[in-house]
TORZAMI-200796 format. One record per residue (C-alpha): residue number from 1; residue in three letters; y, x negated, z negated. Coordinates in pm, 1 decimal, m for minus. Each point is the difference from the previous one (the first is absolute). Example, Ala and Ser with C-alpha at 12.3 -4.5 7.8 and 13.67 -1.06 7.14 Angstrom:
2
<pt><i>1</i><aa>ALA</aa><Y>m450.0</Y><X>m1230.0</X><Z>m780.0</Z></pt>
<pt><i>2</i><aa>SER</aa><Y>344.0</Y><X>m137.0</X><Z>66.0</Z></pt>
//
This chain:
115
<pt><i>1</i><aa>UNK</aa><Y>1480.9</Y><X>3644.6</X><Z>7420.9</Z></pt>
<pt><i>2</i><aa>UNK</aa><Y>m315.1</Y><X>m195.3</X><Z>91.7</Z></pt>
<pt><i>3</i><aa>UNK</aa><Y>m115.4</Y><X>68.0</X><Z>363.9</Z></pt>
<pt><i>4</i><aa>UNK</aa><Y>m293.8</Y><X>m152.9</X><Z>115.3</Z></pt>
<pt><i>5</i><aa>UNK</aa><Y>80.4</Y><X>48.2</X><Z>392.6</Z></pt>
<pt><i>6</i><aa>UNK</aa><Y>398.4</Y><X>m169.9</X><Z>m87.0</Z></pt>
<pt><i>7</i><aa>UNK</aa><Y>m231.6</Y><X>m328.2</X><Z>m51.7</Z></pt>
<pt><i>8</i><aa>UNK</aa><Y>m35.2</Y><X>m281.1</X><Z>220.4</Z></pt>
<pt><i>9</i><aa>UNK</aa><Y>m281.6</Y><X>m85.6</X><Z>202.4</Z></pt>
<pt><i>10</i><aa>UNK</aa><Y>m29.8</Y><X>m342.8</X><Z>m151.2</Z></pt>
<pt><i>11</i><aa>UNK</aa><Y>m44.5</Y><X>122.2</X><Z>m352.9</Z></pt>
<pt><i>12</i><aa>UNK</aa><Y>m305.5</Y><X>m109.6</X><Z>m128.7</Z></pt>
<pt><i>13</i><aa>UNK</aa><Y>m198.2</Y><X>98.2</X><Z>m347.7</Z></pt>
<pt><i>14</i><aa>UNK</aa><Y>m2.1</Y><X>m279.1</X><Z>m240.4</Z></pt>
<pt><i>15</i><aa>UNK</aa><Y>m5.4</Y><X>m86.6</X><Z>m335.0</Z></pt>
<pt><i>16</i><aa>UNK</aa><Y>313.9</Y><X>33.1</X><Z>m218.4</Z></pt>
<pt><i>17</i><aa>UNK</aa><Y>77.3</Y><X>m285.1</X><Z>m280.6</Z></pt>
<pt><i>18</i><aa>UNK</aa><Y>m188.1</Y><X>94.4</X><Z>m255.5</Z></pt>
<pt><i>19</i><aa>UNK</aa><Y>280.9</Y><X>m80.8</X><Z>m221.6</Z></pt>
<pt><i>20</i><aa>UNK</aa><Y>66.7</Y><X>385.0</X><Z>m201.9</Z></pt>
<pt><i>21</i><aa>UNK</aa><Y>324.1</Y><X>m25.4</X><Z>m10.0</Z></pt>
<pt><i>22</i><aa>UNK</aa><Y>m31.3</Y><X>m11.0</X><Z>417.9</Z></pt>
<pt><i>23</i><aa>UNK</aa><Y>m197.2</Y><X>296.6</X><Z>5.6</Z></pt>
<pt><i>24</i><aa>UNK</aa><Y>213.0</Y><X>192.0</X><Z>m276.4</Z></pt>
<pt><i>25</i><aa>UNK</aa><Y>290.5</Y><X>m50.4</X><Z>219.8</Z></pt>
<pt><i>26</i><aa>UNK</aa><Y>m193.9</Y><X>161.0</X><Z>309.8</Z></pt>
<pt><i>27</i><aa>UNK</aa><Y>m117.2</Y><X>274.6</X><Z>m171.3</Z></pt>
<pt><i>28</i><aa>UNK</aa><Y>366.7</Y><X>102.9</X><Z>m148.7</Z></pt>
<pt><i>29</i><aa>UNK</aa><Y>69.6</Y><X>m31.8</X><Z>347.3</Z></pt>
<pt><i>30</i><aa>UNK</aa><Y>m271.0</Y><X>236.6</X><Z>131.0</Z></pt>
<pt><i>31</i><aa>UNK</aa><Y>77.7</Y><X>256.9</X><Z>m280.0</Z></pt>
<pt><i>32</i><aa>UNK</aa><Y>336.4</Y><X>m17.3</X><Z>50.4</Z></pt>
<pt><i>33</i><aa>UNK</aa><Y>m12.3</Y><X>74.8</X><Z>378.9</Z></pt>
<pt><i>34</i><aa>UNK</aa><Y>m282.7</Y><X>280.7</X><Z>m47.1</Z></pt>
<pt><i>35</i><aa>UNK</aa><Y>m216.2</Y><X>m237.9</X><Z>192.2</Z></pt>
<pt><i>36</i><aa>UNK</aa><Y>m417.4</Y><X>38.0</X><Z>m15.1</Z></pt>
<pt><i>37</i><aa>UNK</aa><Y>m98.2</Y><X>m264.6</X><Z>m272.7</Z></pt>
<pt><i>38</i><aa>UNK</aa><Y>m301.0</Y><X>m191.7</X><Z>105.1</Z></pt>
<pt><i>39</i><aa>UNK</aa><Y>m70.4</Y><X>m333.6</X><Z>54.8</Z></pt>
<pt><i>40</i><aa>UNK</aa><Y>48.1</Y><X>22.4</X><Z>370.6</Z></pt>
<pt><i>41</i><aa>UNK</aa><Y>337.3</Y><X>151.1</X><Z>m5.1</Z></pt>
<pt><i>42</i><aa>UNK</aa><Y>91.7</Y><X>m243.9</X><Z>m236.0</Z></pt>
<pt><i>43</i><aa>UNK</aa><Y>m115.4</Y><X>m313.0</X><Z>185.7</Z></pt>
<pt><i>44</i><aa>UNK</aa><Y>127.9</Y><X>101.6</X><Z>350.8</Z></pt>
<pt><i>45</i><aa>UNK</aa><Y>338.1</Y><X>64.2</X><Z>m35.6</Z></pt>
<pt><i>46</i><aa>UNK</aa><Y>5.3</Y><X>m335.4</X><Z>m209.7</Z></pt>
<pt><i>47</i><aa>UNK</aa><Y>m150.1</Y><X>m237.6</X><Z>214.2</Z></pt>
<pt><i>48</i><aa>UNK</aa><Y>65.0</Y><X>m110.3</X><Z>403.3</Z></pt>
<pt><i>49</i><aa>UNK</aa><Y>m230.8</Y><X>m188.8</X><Z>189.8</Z></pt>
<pt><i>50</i><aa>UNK</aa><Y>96.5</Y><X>m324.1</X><Z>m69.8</Z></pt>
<pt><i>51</i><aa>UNK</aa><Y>143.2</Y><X>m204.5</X><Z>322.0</Z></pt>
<pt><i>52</i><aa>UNK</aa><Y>57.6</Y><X>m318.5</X><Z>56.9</Z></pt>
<pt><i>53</i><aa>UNK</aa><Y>387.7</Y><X>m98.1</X><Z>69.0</Z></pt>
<pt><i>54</i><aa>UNK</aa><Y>m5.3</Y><X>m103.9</X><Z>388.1</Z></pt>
<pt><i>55</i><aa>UNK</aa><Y>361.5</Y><X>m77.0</X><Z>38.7</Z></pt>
<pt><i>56</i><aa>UNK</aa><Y>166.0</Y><X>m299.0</X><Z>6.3</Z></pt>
<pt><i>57</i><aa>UNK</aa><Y>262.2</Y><X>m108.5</X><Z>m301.0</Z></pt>
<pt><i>58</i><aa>UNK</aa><Y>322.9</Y><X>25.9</X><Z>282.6</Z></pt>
<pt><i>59</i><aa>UNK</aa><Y>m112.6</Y><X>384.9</X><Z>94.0</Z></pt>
<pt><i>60</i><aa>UNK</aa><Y>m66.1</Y><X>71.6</X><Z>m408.1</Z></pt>
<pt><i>61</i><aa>UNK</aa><Y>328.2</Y><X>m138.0</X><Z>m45.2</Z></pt>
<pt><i>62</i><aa>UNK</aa><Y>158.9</Y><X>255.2</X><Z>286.6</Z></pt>
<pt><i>63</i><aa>UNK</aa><Y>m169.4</Y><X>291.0</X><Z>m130.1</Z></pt>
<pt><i>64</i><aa>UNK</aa><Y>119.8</Y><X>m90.4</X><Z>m398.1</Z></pt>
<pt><i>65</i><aa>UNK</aa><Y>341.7</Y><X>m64.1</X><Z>124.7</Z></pt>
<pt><i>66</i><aa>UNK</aa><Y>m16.8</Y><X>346.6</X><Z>182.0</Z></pt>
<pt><i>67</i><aa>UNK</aa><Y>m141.8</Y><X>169.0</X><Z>m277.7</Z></pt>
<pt><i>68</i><aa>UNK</aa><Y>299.0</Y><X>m51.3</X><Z>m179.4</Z></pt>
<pt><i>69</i><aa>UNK</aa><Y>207.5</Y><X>167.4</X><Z>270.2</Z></pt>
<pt><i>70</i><aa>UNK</aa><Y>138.0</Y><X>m341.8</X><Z>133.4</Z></pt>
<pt><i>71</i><aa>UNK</aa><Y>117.9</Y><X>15.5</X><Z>393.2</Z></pt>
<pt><i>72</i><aa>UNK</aa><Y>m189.5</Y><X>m246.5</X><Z>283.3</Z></pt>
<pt><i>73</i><aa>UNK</aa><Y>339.1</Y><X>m171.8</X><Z>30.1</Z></pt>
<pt><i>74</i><aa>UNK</aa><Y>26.9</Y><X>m56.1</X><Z>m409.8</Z></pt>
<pt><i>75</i><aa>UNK</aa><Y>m384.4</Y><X>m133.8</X><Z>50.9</Z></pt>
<pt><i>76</i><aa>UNK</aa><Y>27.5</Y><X>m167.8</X><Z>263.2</Z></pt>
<pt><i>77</i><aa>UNK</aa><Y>298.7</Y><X>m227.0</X><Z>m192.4</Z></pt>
<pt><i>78</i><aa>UNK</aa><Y>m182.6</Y><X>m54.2</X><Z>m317.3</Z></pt>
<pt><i>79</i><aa>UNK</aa><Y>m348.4</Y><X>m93.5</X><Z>204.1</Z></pt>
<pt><i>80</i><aa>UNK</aa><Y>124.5</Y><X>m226.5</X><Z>242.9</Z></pt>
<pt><i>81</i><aa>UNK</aa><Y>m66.5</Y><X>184.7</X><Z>292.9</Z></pt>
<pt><i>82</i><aa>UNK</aa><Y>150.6</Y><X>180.3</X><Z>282.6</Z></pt>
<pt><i>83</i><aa>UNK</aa><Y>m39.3</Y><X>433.1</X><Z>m9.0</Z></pt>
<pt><i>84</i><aa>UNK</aa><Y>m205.2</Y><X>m16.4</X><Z>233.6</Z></pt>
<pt><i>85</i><aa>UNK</aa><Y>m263.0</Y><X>m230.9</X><Z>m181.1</Z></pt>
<pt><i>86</i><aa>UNK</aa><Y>61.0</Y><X>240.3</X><Z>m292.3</Z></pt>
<pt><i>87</i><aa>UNK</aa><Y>m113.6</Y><X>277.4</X><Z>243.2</Z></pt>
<pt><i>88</i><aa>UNK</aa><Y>m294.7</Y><X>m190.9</X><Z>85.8</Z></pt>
<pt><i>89</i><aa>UNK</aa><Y>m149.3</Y><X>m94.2</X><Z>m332.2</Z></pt>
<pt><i>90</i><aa>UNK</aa><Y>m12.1</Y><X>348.6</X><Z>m68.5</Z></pt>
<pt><i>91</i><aa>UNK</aa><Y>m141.3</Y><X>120.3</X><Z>325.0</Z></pt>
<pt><i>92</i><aa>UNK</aa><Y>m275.0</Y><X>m225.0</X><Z>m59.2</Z></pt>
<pt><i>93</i><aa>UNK</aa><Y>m42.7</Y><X>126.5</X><Z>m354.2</Z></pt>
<pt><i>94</i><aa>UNK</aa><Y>m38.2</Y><X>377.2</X><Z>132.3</Z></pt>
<pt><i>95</i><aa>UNK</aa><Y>m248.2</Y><X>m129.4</X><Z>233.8</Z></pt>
<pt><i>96</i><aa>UNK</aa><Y>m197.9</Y><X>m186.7</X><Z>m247.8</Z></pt>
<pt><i>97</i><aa>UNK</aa><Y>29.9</Y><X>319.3</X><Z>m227.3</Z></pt>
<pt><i>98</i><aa>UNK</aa><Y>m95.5</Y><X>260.1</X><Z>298.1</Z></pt>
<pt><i>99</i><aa>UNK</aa><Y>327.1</Y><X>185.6</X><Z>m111.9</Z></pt>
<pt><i>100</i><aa>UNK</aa><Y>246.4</Y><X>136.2</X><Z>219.8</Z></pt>
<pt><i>101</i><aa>UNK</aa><Y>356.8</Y><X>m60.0</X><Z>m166.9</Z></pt>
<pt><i>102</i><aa>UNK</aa><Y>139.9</Y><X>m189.3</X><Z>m272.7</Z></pt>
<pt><i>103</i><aa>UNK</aa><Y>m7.2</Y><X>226.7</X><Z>m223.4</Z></pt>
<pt><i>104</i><aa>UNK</aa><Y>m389.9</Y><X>42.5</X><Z>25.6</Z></pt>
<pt><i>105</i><aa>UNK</aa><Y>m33.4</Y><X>m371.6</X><Z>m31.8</Z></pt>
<pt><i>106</i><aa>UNK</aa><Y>240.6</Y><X>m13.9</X><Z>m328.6</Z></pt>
<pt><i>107</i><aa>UNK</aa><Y>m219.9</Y><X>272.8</X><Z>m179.2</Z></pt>
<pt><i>108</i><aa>UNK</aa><Y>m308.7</Y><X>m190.7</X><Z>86.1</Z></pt>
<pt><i>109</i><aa>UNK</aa><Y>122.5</Y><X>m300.9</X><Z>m123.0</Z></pt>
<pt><i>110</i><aa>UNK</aa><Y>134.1</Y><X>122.0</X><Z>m296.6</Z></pt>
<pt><i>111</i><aa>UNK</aa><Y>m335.3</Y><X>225.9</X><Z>m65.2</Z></pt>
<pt><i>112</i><aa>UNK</aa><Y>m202.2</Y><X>m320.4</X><Z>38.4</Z></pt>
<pt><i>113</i><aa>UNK</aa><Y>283.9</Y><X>m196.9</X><Z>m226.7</Z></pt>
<pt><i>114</i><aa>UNK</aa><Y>63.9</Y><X>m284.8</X><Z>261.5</Z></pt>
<pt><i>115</i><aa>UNK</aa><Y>351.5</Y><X>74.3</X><Z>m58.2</Z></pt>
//
């Protein structure tokens, strides 16, 4: 069910394509999930705050590879790199983010479709 206070702080009201078969989908979605059906609700659980990708291609390529479930030693072979590198590119990606694990840093790449 659609909770207003679930969303994040970064959500921002926007226009929604104006294609219909976009705003169709939403509002199946909306009346399937007992949701309030207004533009509003409909535009803030659709679109993020668009950010701009900050990381560099070797930590992107850590984070993918770990978002498949791949180990830092199965990584660390097909980029090159000692584990500890491996470690380090994504350090420096959870920095960059302002995240405080992996995980967070996976989900905001994958939100944001760098990866």
């Amino acid at each position: 069910m659609y909770n207003r206070a679930l969303e994040p702080k970064d959500y921002t009201l926007g226009i929604v394509d104006n294609d219909p078969l976009v705003l169709e989908l939403l509002t199946h979605y909306f009346v399937a999930s007992h949701a309030p059906l207004h533009n509003e609700s409909l535009t803030r659980w659709y679109q993020q705050s668009a950010q701009v990708n900050p990381l560099s291609p070797r930590e992107l390529q850590a984070l993918d590879y770990y978002s498949q479930g791949k180990t830092t030693l199965f990584i660390a072979h097909k980029m090159n790199v000692g584990e500890s590198s491996v470690k380090t590119f994504v350090k420096r990606a959870c920095k960059k983010l302002n995240v405080r694990s992996r995980t967070e840093a996976i989900v905001s790449c994958v939100r944001n479709n760098w990866i």
